[in-house]
Backbone bond lengths (Angstrom), bond angles and torsions (degrees), N, CA, C in turn:
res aa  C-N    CA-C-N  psi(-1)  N-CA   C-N-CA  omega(-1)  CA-C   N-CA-C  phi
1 X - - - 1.455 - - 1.530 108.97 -
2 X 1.621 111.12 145.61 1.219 93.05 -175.79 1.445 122.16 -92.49
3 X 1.517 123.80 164.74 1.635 91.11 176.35 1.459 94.68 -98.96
4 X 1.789 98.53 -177.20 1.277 126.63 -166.63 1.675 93.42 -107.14
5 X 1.748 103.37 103.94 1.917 92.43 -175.49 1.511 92.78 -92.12
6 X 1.225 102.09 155.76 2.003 112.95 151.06 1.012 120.52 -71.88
7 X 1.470 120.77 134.21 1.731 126.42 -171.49 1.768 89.70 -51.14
8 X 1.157 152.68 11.79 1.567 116.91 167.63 1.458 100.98 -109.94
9 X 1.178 129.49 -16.22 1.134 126.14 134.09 1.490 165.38 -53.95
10 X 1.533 78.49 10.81 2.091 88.34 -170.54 1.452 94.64 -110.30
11 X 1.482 119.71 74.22 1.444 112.82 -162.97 1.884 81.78 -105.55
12 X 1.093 126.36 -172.45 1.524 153.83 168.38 1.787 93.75 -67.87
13 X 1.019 111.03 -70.39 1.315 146.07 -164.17 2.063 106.51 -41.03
14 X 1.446 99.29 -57.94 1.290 128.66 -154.20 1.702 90.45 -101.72
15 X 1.213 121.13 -41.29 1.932 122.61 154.16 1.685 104.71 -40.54
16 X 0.907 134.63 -53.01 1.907 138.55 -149.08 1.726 102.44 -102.11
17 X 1.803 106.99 11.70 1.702 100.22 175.10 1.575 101.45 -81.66
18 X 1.339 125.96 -176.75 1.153 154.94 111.76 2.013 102.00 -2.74
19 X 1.266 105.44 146.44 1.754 96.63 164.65 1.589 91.57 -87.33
20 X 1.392 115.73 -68.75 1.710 107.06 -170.27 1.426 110.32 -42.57
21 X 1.041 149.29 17.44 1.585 140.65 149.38 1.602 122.25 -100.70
22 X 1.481 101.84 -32.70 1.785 122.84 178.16 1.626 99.73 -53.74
23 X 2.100 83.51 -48.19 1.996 82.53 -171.64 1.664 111.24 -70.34
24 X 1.416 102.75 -32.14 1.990 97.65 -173.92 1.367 102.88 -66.39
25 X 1.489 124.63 -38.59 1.431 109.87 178.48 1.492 113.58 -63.98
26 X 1.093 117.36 -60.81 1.955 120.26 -158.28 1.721 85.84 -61.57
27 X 1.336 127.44 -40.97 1.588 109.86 -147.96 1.631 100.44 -83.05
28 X 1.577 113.09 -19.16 1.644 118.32 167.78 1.269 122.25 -69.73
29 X 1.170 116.42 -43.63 1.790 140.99 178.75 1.330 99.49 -63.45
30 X 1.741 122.59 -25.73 1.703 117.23 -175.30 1.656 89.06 -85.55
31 X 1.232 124.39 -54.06 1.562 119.35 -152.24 1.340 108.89 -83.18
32 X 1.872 122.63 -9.78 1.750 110.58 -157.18 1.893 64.05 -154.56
33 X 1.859 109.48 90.68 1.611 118.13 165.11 1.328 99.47 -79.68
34 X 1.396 121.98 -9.27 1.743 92.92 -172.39 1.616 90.68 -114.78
35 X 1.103 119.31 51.99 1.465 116.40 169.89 1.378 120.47 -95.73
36 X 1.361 135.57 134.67 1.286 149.40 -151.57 1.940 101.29 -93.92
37 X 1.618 103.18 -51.21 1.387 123.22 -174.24 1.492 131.63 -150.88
38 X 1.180 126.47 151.48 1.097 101.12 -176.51 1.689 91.70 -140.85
39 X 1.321 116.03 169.72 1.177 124.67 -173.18 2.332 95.14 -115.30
40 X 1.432 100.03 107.41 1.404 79.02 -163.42 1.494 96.90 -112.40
41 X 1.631 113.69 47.38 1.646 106.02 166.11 1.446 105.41 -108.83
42 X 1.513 129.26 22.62 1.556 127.61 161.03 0.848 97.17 -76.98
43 X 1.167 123.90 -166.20 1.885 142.46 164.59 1.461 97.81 -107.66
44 X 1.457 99.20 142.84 1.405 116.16 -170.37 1.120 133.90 -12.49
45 X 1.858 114.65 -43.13 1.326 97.32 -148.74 1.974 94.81 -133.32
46 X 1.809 96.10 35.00 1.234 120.78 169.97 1.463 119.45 -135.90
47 X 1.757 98.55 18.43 1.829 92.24 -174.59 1.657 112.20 -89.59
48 X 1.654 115.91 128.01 0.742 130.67 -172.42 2.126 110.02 -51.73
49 X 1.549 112.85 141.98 1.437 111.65 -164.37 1.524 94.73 -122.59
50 X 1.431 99.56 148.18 1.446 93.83 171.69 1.457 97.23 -125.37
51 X 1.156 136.68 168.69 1.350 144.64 -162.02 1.923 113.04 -154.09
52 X 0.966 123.17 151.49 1.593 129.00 143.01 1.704 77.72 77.10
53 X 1.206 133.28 62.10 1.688 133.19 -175.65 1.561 118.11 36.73
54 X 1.310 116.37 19.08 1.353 119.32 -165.98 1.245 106.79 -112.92
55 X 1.331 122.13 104.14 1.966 152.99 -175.56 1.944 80.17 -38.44
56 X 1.459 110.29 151.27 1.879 125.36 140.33 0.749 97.91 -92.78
57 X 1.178 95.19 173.65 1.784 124.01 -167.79 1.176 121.81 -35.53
58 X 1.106 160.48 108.38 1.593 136.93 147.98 1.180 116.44 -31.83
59 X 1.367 137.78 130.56 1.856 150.44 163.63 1.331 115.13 -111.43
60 X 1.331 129.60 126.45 1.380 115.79 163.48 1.577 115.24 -18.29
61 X 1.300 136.45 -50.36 0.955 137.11 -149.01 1.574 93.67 -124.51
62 X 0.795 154.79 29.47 1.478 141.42 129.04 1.451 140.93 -65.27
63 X 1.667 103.95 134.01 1.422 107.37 -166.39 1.885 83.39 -116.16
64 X 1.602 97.07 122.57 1.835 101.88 -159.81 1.702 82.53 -109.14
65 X 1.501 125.39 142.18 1.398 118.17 -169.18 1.600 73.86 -122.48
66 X 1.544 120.76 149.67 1.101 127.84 -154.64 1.491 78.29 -128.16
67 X 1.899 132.59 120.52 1.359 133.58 174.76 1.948 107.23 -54.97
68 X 1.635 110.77 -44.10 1.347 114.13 -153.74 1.469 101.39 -89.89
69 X 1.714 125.07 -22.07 1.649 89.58 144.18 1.161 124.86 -127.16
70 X 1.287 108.03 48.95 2.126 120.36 158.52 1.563 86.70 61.84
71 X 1.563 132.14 60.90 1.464 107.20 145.98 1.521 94.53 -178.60
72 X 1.374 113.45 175.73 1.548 138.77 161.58 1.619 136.51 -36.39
73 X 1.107 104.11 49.40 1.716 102.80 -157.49 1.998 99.61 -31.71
74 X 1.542 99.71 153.03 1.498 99.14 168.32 1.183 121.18 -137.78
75 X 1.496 115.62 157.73 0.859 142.53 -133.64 1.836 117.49 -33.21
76 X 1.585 115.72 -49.89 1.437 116.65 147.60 1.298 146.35 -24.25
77 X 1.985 95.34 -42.78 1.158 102.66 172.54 1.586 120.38 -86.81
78 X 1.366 119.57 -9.69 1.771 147.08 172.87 1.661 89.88 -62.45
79 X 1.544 132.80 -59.80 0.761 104.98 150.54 1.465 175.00 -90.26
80 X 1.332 88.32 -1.10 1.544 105.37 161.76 1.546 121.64 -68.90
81 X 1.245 138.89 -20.68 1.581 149.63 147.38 1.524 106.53 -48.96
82 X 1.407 115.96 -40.71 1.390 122.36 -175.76 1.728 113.74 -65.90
83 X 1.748 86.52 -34.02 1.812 80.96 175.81 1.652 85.81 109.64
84 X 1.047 156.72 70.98 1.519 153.90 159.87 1.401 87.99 -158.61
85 X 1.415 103.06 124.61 1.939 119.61 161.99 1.585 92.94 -73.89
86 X 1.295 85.94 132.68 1.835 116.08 166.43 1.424 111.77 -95.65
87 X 1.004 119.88 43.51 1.580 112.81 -165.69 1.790 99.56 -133.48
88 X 1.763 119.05 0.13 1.112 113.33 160.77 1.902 111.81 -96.88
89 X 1.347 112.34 36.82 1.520 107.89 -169.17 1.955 82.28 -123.00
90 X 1.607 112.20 -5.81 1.935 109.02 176.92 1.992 77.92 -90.07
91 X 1.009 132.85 -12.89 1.404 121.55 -172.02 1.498 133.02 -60.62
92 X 1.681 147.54 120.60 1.278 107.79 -152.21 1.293 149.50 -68.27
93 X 1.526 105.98 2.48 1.393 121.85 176.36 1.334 108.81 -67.41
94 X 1.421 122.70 -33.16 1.597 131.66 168.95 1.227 124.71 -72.87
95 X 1.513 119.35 -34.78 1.574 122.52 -154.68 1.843 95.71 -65.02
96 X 1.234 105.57 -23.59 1.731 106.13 -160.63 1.814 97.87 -64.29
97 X 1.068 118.05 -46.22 1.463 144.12 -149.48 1.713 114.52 -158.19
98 X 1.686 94.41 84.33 1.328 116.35 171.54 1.703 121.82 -66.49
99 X 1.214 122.22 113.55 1.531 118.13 -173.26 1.782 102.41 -66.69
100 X 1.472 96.88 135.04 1.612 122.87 -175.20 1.845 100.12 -56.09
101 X 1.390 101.29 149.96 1.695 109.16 -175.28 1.848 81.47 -61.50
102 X 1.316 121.16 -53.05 1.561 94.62 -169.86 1.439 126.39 -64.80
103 X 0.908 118.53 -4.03 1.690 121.63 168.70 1.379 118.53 -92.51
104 X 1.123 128.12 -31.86 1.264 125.42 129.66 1.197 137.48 -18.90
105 X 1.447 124.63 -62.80 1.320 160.78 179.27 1.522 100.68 -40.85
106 X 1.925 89.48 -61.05 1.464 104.38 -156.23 1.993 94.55 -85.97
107 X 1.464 134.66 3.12 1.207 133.02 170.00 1.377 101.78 -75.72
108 X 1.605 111.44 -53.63 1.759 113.30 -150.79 1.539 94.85 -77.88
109 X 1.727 132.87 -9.57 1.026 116.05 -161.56 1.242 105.67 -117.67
110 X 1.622 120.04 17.03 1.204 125.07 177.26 1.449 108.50 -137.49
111 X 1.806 116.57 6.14 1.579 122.43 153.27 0.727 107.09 -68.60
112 X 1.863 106.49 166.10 1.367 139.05 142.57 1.029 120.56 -110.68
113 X 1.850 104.89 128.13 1.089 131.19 175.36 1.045 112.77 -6.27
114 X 1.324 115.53 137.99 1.901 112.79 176.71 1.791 110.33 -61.57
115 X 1.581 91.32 -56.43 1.686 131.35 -179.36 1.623 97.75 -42.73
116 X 0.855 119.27 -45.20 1.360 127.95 -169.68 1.509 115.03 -73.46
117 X 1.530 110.45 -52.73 1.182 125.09 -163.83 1.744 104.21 -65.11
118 X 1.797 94.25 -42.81 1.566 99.42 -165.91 1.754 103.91 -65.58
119 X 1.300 121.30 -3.30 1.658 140.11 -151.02 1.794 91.72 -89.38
120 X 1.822 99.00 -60.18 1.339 105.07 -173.72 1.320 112.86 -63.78
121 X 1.724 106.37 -32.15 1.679 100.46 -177.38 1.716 114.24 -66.75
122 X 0.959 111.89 -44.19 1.061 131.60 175.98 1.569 111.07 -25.49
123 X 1.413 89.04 -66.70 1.636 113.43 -170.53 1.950 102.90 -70.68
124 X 0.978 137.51 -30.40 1.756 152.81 -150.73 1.762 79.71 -105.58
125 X 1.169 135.51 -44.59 1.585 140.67 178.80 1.535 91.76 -43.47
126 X 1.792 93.25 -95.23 1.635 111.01 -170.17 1.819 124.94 -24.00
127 X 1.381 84.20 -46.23 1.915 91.24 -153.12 1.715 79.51 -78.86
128 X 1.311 147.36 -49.83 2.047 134.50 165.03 1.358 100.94 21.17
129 X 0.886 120.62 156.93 1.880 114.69 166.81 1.866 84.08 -117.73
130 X 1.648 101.01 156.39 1.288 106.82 -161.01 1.878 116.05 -63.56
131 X 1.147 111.41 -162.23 1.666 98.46 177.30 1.584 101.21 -76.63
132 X 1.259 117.07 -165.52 1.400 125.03 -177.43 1.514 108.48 36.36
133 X 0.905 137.72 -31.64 1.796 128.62 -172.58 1.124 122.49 -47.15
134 X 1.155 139.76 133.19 1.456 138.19 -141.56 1.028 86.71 -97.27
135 X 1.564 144.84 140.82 1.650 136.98 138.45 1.401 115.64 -82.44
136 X 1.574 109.24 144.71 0.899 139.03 -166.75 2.045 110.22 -48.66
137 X 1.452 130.73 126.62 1.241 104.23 174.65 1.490 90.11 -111.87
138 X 1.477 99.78 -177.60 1.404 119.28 -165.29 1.324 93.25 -106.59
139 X 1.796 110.87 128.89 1.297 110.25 168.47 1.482 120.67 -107.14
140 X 1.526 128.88 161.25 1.566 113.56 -162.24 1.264 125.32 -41.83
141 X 1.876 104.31 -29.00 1.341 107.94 -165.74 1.455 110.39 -94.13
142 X 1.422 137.52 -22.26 0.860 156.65 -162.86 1.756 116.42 -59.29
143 X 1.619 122.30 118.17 1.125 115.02 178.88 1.872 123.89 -76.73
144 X 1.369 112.32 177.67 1.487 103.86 179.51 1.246 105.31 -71.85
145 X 1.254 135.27 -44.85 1.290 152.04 176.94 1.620 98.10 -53.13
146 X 1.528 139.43 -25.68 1.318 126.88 170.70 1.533 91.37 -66.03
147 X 1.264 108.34 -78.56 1.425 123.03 -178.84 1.714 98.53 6.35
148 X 1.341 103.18 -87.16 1.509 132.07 -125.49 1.734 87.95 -71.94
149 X 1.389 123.96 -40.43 1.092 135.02 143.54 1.433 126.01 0.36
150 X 1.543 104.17 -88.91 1.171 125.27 166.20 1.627 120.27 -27.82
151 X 1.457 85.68 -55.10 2.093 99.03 -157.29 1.327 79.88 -65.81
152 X 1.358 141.59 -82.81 1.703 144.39 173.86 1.030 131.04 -7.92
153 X 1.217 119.56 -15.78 1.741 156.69 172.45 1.541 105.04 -101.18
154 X 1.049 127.15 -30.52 1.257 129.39 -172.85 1.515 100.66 -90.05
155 X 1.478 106.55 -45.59 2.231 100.07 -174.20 1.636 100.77 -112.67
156 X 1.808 88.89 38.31 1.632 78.71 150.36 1.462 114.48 83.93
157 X 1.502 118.04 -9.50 1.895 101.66 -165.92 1.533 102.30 -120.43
C-alpha cells in the first residue's frame, strides 16, 4: 500500500529510505510537531525524539533524521555533534583507507561527549590534593570511615 507522504517529505532523499524508517519518521513528525529529530532505527513507537533544537541520544546504531534538513545525518556528521574534528580522517594515514559511514556510526554512538569529558577532567584535576601533600596512611586501628574522612579533608569537601 502506498503511503500518503507530507509535501516536506517528498524529498529525493527520503523516496530511497527503507519503508520501516519513512513510517518511523512521518508517523513521529505526526504525533511530536514540535520535534527537532528523531532517531528512526527503533520501532515506531520507541523512537527516540529530540525537541527545543536539542539532538537524542547518539547509539551505535542510530539513524537520527534531522527535521531542518529533511534527512539522515551520517556517520561523520554523528561525529561532529559529538564534538571530534573529522578533518584528521583527509590526514595521510587515512586517505589510503577511509573508515565506513558504519564505523563511524558505531564511534559517535559509543563516545563521550567531548563537553562532557573535558567537565569530568576538569573536575578529577581540581579535587588532586596539591603536590607535596602527604596522603593520609592507614593505621592498624584506624576505621574506613577515618580514612574516607581524611581524603575529604584533603579535596576540600
Amino acid at each position: 500500500k502506498d503511503l500518503l507522504v507530507p509535501p516536506e517529505q517528498q524529498s529525493p532523499f527520503f523516496a530511497c529510505l527503507p519503508r520501516r524508517l519513512q513510517v518511523n519518521i512521518m508517523y513521529n513528525y505526526l504525533i511530536h510537531k514540535d520535534a527537532t529529530s528523531i532517531d528512526a532505527y527503533q520501532s515506531t513507537d520507541r523512537c527516540l525524539i529530540g525537541h527545543d533544537g536539542v539532538l537524542t541520544t547518539l547509539l551505535p546504531g542510530s539513524r537520527l533524521h534531522v527535521r531542518q534538513i529533511d534527512r539522515i545525518i551520517c556517520g561523520r556528521e554523528m561525529l561532529q555533534v559529538q564534538g571530534f574534528p573529522t578533518c584528521f580522517f583527509k590526514s595521510a594515514p587515512f586517505q589510503a583507507a577511509q573508515p565506513s559511514d558504519a564505523v563511524m556510526r558505531d564511534l559517535a554512538g559509543n563516545s563521550f561527549c567531548s563537553n562532557a569529558f573535558a567537565a569530568i577532567l576538569i573536575a578529577v584535576l581540581v579535587t588532586l590534593p596539591k603536590a607535596g601533600t602527604k596522603l593520609p596512611t592507614q593505621d592498624a586501628g584506624s576505621s574506613t570511615a577515618d580514612d574516607d574522612r581524611r581524603i575529604l579533608g584533603l579535596v576540600g569537601m
